[in-house]
C-alpha positions in Angstrom: 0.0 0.0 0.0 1.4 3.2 -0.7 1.2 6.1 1.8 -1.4 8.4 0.3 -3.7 5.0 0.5 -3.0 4.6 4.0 -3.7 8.2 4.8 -6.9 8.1 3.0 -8.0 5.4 4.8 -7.2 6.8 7.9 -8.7 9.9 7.4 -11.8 8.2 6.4 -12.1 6.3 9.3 -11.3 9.4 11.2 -14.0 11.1 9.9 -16.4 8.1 10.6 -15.4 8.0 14.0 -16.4 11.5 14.7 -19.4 11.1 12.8 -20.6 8.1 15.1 -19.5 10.7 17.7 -21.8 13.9 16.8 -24.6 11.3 16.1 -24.5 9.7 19.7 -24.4 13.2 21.4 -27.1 14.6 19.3 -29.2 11.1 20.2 -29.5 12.5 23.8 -30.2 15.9 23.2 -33.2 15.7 20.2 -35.5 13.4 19.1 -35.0 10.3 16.4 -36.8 12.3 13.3 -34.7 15.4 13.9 -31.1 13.7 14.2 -32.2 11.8 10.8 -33.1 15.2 9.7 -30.0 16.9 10.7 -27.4 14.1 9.6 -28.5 13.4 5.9 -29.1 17.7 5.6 -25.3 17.8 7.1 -24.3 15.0 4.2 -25.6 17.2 1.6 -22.8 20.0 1.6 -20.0 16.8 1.2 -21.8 15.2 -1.7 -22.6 18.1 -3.4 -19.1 19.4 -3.5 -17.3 15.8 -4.2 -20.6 15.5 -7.3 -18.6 19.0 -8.4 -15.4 18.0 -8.1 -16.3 14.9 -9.9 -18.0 16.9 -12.9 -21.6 15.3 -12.2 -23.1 18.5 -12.5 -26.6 16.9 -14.2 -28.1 16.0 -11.6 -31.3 14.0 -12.3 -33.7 14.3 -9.3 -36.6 12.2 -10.7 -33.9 9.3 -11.2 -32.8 9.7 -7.5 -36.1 10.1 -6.1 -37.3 6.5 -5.2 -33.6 5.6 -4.0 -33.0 8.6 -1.9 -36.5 8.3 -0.3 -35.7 4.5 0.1 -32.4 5.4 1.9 -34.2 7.4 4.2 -37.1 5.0 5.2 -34.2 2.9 5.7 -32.5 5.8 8.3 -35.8 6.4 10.0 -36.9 2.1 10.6 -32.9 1.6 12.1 
């Protein structure tokens, strides 16, 4: 593995691990609909800008409808 693979990976996990944090400290402070709320609107900022940097600018939202509302019935039944 070369170095800038190994830092990736632990940045990832990094980043992860603080999500899980943020998540388990909201959990005692609001209720179940908000934190699903607040963490996919606090994803949005990080996809949208790695979609840019990617050059997926056409974004399609009647193609990501029925998945992105499946992802989230998903979040809200966990």
């Amino acid at each position: 593995m070369t170095p800038t693979v190994l830092a990736f990976a632990a940045t990832a996990a990094l980043g992860w691990s603080l999500c899980d944090l943020s998540r388990r400290f909201l959990a005692a402070r609001m209720t179940a609909w908000a934190l699903v709320f607040w963490v996919t609107v606090g994803a949005l900022p990080l996809l949208s800008l790695w979609a840019l940097a990617r050059g997926e600018g056409d974004f399609e939202p009647a193609g990501y409808l029925l998945p992105g509302l499946a992802s989230l019935a998903l979040n809200v039944a966990a």
